[in-house]
C-alpha positions as a printed NumPy array, in Angstrom:
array([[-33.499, -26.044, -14.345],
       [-29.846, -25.536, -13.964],
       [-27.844, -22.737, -15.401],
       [-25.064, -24.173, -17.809],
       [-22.29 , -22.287, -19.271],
       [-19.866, -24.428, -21.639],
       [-16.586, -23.775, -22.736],
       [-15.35 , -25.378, -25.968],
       [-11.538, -25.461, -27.214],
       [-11.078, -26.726, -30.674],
       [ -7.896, -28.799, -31.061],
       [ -5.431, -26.922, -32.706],
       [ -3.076, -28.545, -35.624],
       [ -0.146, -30.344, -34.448],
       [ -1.584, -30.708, -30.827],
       [ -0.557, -34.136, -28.565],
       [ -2.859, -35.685, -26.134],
       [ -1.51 , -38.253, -23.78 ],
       [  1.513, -37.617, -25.872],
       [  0.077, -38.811, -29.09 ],
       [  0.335, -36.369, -31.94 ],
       [ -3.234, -35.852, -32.922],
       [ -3.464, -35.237, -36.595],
       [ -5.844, -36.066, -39.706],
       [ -9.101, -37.932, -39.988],
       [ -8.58 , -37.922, -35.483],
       [ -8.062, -34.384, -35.309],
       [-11.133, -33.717, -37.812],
       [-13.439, -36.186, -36.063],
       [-12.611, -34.54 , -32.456],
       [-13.327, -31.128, -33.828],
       [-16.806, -32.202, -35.689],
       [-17.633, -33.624, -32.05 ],
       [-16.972, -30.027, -30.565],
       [-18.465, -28.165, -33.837],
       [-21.644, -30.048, -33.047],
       [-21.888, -30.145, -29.014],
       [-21.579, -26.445, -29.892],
       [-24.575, -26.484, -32.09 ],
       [-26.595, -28.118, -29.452],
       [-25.856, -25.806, -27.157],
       [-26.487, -22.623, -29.206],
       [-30.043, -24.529, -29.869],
       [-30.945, -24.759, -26.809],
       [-30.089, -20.867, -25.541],
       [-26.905, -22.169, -23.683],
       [-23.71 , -19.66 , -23.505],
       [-20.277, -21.348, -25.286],
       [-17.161, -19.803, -25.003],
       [-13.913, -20.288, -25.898],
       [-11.852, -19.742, -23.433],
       [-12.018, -20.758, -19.637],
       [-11.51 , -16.97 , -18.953],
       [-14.056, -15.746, -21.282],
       [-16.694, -18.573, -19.419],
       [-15.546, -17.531, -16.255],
       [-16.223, -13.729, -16.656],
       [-19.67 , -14.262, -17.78 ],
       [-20.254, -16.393, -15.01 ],
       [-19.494, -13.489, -12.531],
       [-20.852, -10.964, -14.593],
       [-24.339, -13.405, -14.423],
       [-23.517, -13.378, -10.237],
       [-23.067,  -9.986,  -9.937],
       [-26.34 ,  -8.699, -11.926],
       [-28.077, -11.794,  -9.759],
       [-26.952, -10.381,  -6.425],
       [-28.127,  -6.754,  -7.292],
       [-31.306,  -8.329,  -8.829],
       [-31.886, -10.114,  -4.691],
       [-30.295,  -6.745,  -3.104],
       [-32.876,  -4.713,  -4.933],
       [-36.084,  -7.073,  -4.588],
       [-38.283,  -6.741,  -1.758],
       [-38.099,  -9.169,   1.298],
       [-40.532, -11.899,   0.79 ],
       [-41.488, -11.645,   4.566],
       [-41.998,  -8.099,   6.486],
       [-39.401,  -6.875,   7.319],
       [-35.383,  -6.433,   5.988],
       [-32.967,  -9.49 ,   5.439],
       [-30.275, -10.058,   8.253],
       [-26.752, -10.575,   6.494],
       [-26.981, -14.203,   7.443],
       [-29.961, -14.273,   5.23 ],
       [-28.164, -12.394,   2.285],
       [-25.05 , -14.629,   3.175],
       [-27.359, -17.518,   2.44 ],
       [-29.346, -16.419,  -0.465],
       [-25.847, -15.833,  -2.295],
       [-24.77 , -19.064,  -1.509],
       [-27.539, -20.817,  -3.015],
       [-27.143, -19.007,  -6.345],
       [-28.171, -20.544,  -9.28 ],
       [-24.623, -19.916, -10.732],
       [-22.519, -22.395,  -8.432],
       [-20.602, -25.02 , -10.342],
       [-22.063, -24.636, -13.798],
       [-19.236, -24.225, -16.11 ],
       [-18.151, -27.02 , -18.295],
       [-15.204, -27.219, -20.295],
       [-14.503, -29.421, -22.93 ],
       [-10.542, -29.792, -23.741]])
């Protein structure tokens, strides 16, 4: 049960990798690769962007509405959470290192 978020960049026309033009049947067959990872993803309920930025905001939009999700819940024990317990519970937030980015 981890949280992914995937970011996807298609490989525009004309583009060099390792300073080798990539054009043609290569540029095709990379881009069918990412067309499909894509389609996997989307199967399985797993947010693709396609931009870094674009992942990145949705990953601290997810924090944010997490954090006021745990700030608004009731303590599991009696009593209120010390800010060394909110400190931790942050920290150990579903959302850390999940984005993947596929270039």
């Amino acid at each position: 049960g981890r949280v992914v978020v995937l970011v996807i960049e298609m490989i525009p026309e004309g583009s060099k990798i390792d300073e080798k033009q990539i054009v043609g049947r290569e540029l095709k067959d990379l881009n069918r690769g990412r067309a499909y990872l894509k389609d996997v993803a989307d199967r399985h309920g797993v947010p693709v962007f396609e931009t870094p930025r674009e992942g990145v905001e949705h990953i601290v939009l997810q924090i944010k509405q997490e954090q006021k999700r745990n700030l608004n819940a009731p303590p599991a024990c009696s009593g209120s959470l010390s800010s060394s317990q909110l400190q931790h519970r942050r920290q150990q937030s579903q959302y850390k290192n999940v984005i993947g980015h596929v270039r």
